[in-house]
SEMIRO-125323 format. One line per 2 residues: their letters; for each residue x, y, z of N, C-alpha, C. Coordinates in nm, 3 decimals. Example, Ala and Ser with C-alpha at 12.3 -4.5 7.8 and 13.67 -1.06 7.14 Angstrom:
2
AS = 1.319,-0.569,0.780,1.230,-0.450,0.780,1.320,-0.330,0.780  1.285,-0.225,0.708,1.367,-0.106,0.714,1.290,0.003,0.787
// end
This chain:
319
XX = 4.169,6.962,9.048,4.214,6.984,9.186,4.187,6.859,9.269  4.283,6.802,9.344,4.249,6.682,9.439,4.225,6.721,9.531
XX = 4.150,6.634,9.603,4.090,6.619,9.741,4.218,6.611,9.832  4.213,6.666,9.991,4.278,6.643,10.080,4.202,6.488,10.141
XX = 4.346,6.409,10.115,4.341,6.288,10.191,4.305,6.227,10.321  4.243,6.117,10.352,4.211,6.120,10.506,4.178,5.948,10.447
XX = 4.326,5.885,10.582,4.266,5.739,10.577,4.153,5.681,10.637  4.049,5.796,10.748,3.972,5.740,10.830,3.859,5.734,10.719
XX = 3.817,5.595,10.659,3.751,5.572,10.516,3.746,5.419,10.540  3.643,5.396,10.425,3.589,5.240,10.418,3.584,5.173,10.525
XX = 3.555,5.219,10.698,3.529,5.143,10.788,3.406,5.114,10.784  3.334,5.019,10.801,3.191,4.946,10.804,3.159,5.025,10.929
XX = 3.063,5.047,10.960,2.982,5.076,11.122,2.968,4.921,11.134  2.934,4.931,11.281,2.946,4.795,11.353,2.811,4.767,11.347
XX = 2.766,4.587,11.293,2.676,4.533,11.339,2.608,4.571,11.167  2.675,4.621,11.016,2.621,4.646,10.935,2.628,4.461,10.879
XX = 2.520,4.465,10.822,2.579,4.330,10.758,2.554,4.293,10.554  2.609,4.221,10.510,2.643,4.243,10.348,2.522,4.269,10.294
XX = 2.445,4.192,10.304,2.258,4.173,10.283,2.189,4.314,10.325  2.205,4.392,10.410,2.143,4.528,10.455,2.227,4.583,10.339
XX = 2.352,4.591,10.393,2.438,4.702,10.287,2.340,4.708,10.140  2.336,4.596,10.120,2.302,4.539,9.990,2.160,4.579,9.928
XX = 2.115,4.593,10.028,1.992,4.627,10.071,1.948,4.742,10.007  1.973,4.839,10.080,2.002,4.995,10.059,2.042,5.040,9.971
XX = 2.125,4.965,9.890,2.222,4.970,9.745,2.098,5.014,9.705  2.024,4.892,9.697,1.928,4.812,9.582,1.796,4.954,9.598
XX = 1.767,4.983,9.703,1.692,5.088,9.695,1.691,5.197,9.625  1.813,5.243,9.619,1.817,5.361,9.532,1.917,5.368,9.394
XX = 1.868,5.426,9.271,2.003,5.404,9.137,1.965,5.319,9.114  1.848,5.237,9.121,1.863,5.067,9.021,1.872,5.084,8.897
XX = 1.878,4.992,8.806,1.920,5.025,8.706,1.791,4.907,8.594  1.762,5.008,8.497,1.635,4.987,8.432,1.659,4.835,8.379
XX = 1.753,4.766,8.386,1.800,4.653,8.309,1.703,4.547,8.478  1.703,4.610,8.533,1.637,4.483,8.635,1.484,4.505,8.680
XX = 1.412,4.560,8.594,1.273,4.577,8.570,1.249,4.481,8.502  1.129,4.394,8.593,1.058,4.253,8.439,1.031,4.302,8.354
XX = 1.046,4.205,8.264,1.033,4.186,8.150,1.113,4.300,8.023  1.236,4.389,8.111,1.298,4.486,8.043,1.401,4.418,7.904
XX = 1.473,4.506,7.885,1.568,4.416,7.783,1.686,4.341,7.794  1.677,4.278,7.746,1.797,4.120,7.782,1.952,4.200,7.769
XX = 2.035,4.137,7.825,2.185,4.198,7.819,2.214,4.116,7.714  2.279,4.202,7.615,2.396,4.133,7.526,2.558,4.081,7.587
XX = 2.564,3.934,7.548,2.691,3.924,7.545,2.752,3.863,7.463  2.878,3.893,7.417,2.922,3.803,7.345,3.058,3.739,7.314
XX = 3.048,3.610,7.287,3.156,3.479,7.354,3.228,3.460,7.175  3.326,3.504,7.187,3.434,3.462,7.040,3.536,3.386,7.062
XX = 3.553,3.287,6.995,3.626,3.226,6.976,3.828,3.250,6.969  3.908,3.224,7.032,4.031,3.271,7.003,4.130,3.212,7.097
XX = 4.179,3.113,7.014,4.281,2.999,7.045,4.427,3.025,7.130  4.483,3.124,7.056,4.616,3.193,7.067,4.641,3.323,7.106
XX = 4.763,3.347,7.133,4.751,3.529,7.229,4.849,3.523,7.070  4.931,3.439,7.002,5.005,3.461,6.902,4.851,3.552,6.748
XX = 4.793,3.479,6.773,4.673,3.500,6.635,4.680,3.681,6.617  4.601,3.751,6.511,4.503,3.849,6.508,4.439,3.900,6.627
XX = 4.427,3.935,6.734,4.329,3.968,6.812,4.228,4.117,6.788  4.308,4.192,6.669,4.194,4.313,6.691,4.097,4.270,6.622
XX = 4.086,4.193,6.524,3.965,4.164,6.474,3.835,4.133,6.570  3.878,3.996,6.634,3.792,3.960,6.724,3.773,4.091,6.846
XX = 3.825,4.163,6.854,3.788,4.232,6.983,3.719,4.367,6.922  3.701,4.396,6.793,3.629,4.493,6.696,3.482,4.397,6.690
XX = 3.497,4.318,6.678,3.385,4.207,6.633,3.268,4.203,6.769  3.339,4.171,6.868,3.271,4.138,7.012,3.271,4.260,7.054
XX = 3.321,4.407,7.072,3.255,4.549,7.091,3.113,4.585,6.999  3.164,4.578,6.876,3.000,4.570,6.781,2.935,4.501,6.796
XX = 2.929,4.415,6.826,2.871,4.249,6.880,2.717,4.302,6.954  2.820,4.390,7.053,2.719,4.438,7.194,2.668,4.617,7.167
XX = 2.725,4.665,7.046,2.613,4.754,7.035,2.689,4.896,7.100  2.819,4.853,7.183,2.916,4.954,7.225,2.934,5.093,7.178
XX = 2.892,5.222,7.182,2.938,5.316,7.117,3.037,5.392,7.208  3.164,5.423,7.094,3.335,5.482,7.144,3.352,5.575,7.105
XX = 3.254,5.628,6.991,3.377,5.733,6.925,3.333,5.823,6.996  3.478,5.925,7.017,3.491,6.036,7.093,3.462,6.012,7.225
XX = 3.487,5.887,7.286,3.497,5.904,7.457,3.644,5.860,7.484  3.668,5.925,7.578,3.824,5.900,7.663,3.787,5.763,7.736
XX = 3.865,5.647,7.710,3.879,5.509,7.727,3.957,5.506,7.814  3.946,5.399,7.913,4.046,5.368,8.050,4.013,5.224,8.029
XX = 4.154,5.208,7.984,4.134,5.003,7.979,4.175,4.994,8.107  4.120,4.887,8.225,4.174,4.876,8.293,4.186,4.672,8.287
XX = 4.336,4.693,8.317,4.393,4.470,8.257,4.383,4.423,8.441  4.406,4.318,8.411,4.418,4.224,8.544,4.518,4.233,8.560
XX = 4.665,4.298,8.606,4.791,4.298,8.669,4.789,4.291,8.795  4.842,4.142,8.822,4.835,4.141,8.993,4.961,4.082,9.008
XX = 5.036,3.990,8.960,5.204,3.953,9.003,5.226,3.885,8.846  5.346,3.896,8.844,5.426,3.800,8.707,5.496,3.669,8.748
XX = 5.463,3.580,8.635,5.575,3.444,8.694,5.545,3.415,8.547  5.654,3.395,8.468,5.654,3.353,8.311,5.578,3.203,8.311
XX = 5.574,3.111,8.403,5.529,3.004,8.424,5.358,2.934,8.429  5.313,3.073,8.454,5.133,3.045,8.458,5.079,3.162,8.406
XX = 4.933,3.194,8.426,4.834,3.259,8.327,4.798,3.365,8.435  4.877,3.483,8.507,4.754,3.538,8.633,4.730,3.690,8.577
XX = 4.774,3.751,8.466,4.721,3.854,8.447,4.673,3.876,8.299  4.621,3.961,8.262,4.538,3.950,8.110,4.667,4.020,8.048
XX = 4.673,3.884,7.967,4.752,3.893,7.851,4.787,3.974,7.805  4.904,4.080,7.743,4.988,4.182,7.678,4.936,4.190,7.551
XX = 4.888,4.053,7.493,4.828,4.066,7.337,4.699,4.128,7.368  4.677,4.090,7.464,4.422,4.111,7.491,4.518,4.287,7.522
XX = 4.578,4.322,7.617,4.584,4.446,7.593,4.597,4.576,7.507  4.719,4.541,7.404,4.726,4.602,7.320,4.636,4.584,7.195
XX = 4.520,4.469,7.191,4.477,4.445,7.057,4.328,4.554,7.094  4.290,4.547,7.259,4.165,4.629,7.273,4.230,4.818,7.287
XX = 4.351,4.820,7.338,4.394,4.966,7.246,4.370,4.986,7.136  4.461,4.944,7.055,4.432,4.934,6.867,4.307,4.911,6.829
XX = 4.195,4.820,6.907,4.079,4.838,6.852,3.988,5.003,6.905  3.993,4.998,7.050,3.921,5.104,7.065,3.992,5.250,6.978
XX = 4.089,5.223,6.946,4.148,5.361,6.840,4.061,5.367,6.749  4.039,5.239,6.701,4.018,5.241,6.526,3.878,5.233,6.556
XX = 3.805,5.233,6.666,3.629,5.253,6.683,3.624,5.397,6.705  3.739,5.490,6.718,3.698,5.650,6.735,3.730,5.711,6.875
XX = 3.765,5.642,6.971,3.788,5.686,7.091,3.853,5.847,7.086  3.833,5.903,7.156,3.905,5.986,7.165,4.049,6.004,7.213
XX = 4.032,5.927,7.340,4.213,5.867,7.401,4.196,5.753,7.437  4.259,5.667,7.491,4.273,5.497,7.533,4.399,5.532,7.624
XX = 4.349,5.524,7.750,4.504,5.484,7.819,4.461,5.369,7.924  4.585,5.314,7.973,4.565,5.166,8.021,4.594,5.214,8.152
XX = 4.556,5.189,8.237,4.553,5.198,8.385,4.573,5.105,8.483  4.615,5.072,8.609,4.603,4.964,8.695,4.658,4.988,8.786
XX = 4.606,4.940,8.941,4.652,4.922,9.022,4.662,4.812,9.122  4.745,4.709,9.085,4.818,4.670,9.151,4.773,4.620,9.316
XX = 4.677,4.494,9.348,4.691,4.482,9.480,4.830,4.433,9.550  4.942,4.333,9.492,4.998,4.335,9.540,5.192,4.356,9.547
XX = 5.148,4.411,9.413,5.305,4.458,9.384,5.313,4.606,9.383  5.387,4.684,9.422,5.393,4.800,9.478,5.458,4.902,9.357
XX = 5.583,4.825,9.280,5.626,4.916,9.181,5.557,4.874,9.029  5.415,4.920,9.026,5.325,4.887,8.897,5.423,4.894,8.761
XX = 5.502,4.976,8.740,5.610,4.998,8.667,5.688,4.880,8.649  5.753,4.806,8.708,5.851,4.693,8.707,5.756,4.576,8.650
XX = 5.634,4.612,8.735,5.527,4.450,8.728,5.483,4.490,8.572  5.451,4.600,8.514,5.421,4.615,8.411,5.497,4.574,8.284
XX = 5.651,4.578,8.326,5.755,4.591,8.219,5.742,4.413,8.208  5.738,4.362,8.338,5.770,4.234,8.327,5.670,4.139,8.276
XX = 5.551,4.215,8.282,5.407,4.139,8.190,5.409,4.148,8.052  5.508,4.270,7.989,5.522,4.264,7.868,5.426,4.391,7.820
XX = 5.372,4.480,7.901,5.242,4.551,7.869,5.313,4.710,7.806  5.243,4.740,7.753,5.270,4.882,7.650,5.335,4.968,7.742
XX = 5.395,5.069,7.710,5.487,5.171,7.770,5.374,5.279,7.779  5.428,5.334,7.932,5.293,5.449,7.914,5.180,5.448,8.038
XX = 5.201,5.333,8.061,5.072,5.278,8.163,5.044,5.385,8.298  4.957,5.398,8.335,4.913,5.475,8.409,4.884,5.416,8.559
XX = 4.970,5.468,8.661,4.992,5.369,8.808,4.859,5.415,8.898  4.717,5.364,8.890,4.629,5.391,8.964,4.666,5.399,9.107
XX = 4.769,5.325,9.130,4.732,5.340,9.311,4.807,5.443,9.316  4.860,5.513,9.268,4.912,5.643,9.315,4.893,5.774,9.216
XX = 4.767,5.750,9.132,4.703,5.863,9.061,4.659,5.991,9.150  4.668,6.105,9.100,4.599,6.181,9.221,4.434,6.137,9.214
XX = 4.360,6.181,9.330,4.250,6.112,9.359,4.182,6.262,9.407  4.034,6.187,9.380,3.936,6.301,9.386,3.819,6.237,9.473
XX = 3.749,6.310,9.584,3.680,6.244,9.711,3.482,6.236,9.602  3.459,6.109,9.654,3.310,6.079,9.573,3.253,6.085,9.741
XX = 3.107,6.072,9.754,3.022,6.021,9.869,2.986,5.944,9.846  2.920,5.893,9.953,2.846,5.726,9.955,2.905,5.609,9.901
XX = 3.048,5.566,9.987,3.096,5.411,9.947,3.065,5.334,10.067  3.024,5.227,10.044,3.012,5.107,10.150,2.931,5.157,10.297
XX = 2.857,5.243,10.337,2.794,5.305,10.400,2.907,5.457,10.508  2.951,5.451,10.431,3.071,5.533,10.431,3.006,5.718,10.399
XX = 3.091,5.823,10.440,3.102,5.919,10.412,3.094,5.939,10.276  3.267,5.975,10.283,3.353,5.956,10.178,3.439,5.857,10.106
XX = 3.460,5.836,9.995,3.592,5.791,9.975,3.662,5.824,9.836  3.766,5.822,9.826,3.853,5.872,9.717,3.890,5.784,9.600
XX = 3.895,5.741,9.516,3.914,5.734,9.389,4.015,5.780,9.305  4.099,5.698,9.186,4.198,5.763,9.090,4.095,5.880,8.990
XX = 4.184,6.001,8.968,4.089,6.097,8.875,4.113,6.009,8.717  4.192,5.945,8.719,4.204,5.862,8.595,4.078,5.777,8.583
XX = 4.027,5.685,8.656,3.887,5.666,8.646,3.822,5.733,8.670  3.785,5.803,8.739,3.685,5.922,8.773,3.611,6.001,8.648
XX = 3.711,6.026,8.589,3.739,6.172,8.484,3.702,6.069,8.355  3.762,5.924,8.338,3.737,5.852,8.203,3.569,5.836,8.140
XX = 3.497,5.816,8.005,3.376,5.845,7.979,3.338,5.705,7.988  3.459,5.582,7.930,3.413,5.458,7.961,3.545,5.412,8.017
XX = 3.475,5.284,8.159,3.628,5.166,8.143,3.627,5.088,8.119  3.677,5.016,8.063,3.721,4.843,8.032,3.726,4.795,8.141
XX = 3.670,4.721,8.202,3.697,4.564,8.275,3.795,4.484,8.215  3.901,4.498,8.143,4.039,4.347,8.075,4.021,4.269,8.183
XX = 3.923,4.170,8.201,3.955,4.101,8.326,4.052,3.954,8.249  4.095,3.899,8.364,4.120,3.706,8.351,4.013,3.648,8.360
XX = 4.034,3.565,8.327,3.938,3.451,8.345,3.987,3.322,8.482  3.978,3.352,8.552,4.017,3.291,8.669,3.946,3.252,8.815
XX = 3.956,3.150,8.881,3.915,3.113,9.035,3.965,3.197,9.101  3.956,3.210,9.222,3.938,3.314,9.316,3.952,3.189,9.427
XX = 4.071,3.201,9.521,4.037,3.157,9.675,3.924,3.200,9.783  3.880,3.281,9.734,3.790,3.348,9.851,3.691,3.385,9.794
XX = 3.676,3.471,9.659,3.521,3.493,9.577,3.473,3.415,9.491  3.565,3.254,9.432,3.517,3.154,9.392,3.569,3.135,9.243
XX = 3.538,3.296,9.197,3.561,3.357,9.084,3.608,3.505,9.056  3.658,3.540,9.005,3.723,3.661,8.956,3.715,3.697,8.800
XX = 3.633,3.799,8.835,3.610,3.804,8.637,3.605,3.998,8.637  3.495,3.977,8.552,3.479,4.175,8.536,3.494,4.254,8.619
XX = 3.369,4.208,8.714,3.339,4.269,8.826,3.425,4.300,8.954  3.502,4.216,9.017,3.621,4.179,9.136,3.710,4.268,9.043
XX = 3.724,4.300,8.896,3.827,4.335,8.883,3.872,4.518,8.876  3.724,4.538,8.923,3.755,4.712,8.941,3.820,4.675,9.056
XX = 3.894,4.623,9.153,3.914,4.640,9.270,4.047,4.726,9.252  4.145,4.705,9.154,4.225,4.744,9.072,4.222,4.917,9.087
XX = 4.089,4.975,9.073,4.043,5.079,9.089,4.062,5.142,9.226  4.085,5.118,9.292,4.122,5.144,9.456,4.237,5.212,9.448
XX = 4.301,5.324,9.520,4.428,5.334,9.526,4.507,5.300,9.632  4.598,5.204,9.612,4.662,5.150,9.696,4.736,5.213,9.809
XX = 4.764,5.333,9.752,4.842,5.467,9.847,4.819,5.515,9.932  4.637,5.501,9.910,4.533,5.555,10.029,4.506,5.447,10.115
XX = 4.465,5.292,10.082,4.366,5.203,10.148,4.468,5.098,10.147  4.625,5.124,10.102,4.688,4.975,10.142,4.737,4.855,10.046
XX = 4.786,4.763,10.064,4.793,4.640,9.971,4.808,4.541,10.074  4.698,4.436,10.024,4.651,4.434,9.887,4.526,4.470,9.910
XX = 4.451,4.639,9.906,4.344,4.666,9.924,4.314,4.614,10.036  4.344,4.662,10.146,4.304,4.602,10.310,4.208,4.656,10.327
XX = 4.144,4.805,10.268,4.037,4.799,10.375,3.905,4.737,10.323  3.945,4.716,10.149,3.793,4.617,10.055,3.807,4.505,10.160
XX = 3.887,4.452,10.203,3.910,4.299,10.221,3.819,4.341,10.388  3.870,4.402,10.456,3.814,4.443,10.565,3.663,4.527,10.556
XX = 3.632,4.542,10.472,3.489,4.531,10.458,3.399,4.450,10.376  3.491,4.337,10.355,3.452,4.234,10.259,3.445,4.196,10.124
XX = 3.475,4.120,10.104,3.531,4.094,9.882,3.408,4.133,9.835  3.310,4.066,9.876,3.147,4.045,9.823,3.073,4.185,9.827
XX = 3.058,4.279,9.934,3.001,4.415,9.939,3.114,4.476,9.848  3.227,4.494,9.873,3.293,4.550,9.787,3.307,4.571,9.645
XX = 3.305,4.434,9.582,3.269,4.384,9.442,3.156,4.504,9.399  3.037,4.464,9.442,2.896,4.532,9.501,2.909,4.686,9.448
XX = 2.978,4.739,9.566,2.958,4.912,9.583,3.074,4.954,9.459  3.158,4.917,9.446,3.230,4.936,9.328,3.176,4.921,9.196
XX = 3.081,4.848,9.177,3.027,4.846,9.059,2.917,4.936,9.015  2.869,4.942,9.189,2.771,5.043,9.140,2.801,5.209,9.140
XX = 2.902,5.211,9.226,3.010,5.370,9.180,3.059,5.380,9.052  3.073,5.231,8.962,3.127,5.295,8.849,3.045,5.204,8.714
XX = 2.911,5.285,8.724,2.843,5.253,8.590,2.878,5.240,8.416  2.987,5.327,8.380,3.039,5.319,8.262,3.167,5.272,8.253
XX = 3.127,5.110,8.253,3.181,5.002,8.213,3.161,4.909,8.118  3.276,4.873,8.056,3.228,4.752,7.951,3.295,4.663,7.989
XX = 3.299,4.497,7.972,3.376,4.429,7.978,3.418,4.328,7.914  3.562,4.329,7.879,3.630,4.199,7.783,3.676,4.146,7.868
XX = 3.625,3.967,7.888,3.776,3.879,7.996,3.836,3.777,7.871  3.960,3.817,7.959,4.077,3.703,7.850,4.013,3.537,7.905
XX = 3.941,3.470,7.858,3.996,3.336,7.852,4.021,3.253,7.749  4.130,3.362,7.735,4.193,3.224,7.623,4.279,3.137,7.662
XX = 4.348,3.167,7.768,4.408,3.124,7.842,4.373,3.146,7.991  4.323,3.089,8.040,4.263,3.150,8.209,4.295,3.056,8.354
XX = 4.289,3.048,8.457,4.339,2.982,8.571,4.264,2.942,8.651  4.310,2.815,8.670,4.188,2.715,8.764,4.224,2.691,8.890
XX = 4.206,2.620,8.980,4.255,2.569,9.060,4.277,2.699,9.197  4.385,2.759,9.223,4.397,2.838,9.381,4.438,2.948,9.331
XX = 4.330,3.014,9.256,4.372,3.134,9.206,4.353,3.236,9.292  4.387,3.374,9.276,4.446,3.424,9.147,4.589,3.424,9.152
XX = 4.630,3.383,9.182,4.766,3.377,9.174,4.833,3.269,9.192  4.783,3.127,9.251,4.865,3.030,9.279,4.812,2.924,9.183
XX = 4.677,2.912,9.105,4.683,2.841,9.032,4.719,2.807,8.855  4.681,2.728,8.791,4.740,2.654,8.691,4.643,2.700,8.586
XX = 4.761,2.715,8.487,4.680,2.759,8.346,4.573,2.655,8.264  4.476,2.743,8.263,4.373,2.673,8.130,4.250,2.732,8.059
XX = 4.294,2.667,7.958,4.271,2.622,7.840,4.072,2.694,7.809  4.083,2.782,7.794,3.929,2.778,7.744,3.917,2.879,7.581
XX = 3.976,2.933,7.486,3.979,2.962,7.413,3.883,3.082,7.343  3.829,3.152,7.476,3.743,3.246,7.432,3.761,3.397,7.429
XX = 3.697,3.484,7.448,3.732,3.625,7.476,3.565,3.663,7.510  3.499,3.672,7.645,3.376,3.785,7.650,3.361,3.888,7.652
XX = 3.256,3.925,7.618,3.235,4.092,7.586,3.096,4.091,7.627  3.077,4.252,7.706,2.911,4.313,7.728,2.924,4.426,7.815
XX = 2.827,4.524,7.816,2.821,4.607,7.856,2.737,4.604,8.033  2.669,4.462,8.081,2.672,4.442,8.152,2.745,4.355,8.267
XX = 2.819,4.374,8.328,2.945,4.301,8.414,2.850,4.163,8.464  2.789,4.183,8.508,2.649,4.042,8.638,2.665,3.966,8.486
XX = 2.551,4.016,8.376,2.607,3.908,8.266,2.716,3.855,8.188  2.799,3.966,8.229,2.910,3.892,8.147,2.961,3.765,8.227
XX = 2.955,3.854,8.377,3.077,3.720,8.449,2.959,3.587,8.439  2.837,3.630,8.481,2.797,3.483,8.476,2.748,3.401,8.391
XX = 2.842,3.429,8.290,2.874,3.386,8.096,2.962,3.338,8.131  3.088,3.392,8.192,3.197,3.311,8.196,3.206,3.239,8.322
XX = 3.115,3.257,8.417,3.067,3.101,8.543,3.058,2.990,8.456  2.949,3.006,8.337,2.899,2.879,8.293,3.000,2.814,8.200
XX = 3.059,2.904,8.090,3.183,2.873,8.057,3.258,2.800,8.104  3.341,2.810,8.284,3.374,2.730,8.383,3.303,2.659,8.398
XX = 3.239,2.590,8.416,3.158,2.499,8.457,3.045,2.519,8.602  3.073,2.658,8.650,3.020,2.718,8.758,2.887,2.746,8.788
XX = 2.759,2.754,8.859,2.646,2.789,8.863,2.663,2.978,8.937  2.671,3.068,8.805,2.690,3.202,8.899,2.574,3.209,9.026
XX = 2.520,3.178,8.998,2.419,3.178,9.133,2.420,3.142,9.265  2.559,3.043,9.239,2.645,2.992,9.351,2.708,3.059,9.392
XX = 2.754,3.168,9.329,2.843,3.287,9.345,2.825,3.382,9.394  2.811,3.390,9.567,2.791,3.484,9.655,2.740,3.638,9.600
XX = 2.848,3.668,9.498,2.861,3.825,9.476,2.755,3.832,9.325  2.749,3.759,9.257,2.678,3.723,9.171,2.514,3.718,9.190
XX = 2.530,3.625,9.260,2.340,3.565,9.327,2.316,3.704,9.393  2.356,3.812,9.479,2.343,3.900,9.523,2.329,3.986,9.443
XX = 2.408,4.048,9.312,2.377,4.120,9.221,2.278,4.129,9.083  2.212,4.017,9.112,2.073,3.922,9.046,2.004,3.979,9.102
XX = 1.899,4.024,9.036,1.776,4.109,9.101,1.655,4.055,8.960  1.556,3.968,9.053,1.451,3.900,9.004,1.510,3.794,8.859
XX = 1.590,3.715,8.952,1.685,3.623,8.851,1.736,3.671,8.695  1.768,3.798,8.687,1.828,3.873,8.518,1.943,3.795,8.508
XX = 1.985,3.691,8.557,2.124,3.626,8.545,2.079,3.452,8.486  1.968,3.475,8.460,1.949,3.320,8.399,1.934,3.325,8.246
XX = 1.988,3.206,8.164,2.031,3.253,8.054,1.915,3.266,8.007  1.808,3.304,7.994,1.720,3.334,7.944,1.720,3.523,7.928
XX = 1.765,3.556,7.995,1.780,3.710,7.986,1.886,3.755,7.939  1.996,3.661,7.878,2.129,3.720,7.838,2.066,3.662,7.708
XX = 2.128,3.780,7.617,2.127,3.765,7.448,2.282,3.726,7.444  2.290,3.596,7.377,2.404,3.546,7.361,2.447,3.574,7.199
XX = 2.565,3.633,7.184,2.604,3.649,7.046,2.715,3.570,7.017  2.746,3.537,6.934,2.907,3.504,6.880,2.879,3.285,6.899
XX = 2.945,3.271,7.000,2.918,3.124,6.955,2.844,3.076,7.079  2.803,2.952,7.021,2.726,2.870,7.134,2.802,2.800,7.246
XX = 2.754,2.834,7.360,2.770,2.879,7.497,2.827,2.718,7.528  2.690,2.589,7.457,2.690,2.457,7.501,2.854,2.381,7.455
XX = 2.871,2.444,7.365,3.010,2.386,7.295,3.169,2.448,7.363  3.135,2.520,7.450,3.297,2.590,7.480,3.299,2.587,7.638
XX = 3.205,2.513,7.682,3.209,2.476,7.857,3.336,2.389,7.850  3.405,2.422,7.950,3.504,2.361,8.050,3.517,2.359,8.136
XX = 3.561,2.246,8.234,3.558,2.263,8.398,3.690,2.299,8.421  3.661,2.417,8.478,3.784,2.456,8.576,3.764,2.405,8.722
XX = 3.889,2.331,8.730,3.894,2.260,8.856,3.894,2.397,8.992  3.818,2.324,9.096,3.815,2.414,9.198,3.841,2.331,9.322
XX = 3.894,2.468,9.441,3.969,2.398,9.574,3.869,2.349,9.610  3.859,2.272,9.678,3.747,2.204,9.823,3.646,2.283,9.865
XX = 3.637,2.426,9.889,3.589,2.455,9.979,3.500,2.547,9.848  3.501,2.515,9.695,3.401,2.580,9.631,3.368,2.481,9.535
XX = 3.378,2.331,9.556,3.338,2.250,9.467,3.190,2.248,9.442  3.064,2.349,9.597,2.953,2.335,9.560,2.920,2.403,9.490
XX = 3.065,2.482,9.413,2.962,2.622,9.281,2.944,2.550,9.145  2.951,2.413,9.202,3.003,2.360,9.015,2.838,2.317,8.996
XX = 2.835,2.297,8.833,2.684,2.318,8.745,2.618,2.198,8.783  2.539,2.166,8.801,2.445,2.056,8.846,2.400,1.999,8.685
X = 2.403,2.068,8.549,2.322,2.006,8.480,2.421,1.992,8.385
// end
């Protein structure tokens, strides 16, 4: 049964600020992974050149990698679909999609369906056909929706029952810069999760209560997550959407999002710590590689700089 709708939602009270919000998060629900001396996050970085190659192997490989258990849960991949242009790299790949279907099948899932919504193309359907992505897909921003409490210091707010109802989701993120969050990886990419029907495009009222809290409260509304980002191909420069394809040849995987993305900061050449939404979701530094169990290949050998605009050249690695 769905909730009766009501756009008066995700307004901030006046005078709240990201750091309090953040605040309060942190007070209650922490999560045992940010207790000293608790256990290190697995992640793990595989190698994979081509969207042409094998990909279920590697994406069977990097789920076991991290210790993942599927069988018999209802799966919600959710990919990076945000616009098409045959010309550059801005949404996760049609191959990374269908190869983590076919894998989560053959790990036992119970169902796998692919989901997305769309900040700024409206008919998910058309944008879908034209990414090349499986038939079937499931249009989050206009899923029916079911009302949760406590978002962003908020009442209420509503949600697709397609995530809601799923046992795990996929993060399919890109591997990409961000004009405004620096970076865009696992985490930025539940935003996807929003329904557009209710709160707008492209997600006006996250943006109106900020990329960074948002990132934030979304992650912590939706604990059963795993995440794979495509960079095998990923985007530098004025992303997510206006910049230029590159070149990093990997695929990450982990069951923690803070470590995964800031696996693939360093990957970029990025200091996640530089990373507003990142350094904020660090609790007693668990984001230094000393607390990530790195699996698959070495981290020192597959750094690349992704070029960045002006105004985030200070996230780049000092060492």
């Amino acid at each position: 049964m769905t909730s009766k709708l009501s756009r008066r939602i995700f307004l901030p009270s006046a005078g709240i600020a990201l750091t309090a919000g953040y605040s309060a998060m942190k007070n209650h629900d922490r999560e045992p992974v940010e207790r000293i001396g608790g256990p290190k996050s697995d992640v793990a970085v595989l190698k994979a050149s081509t969207y042409s190659q094998d990909l279920v192997r590697p994406m069977l490989d990097g789920i076991r990698a991290c210790g993942l258990e599927v069988r018999g849960k209802n799966v919600l991949l959710k990919p990076n679909l945000v616009e098409f242009d045959r010309s550059t790299a801005i949404n996760t790949d049609a191959a990374v999609v269908a190869a983590a279907y076919d894998a989560f099948r053959q790990l036992g899932a119970a169902s796998v369906v692919i989901g997305e919504g769309p900040g700024h193309r409206r008919d998910t359907f058309e944008l879908a056909r034209e990414a090349g992505y499986p038939a079937g897909l499931t249009d989050l921003n206009r899923d029916d929706v079911s009302e949760i409490s406590g978002f962003a210091g908020e009442g209420t707010a509503f949600f697709p029952n397609t995530a809601l109802r799923a046992d795990l989701i996929v993060s399919l993120a890109k591997m990409k810069t961000h004009h405004w969050a620096g970076v865009t990886l696992s985490m930025k990419n539940l935003f996807g999760l929003v329904p557009g029907a209710v709160y707008g495009w492209p997600k006006n009222r996250l943006h109106y209560i900020g990329i960074t809290r948002s990132i934030l409260e979304l992650n912590r509304v939706f604990r059963n997550t795993f995440a794979i980002v495509d960079g095998i191909v990923g985007m530098e420069g004025n992303g997510p959407i206006q910049g230029v394809p590159k070149q990093a040849g990997v695929l990450v995987f982990g069951q923690d999002g803070r470590a995964v993305d800031a696996t693939c900061s360093r990957i970029m050449g990025i200091d996640p710590l530089k990373v507003e939404y990142l350094r904020l979701a660090s609790v007693l530094g668990r984001l230094e590689e000393k607390w990530i169990e790195q699996r698959g290949e070495n981290l020192s050998q597959l750094t690349t700089q992704f070029r960045l605009i002006p105004q985030f050249t200070d996230l780049r690695r000092g060492d």
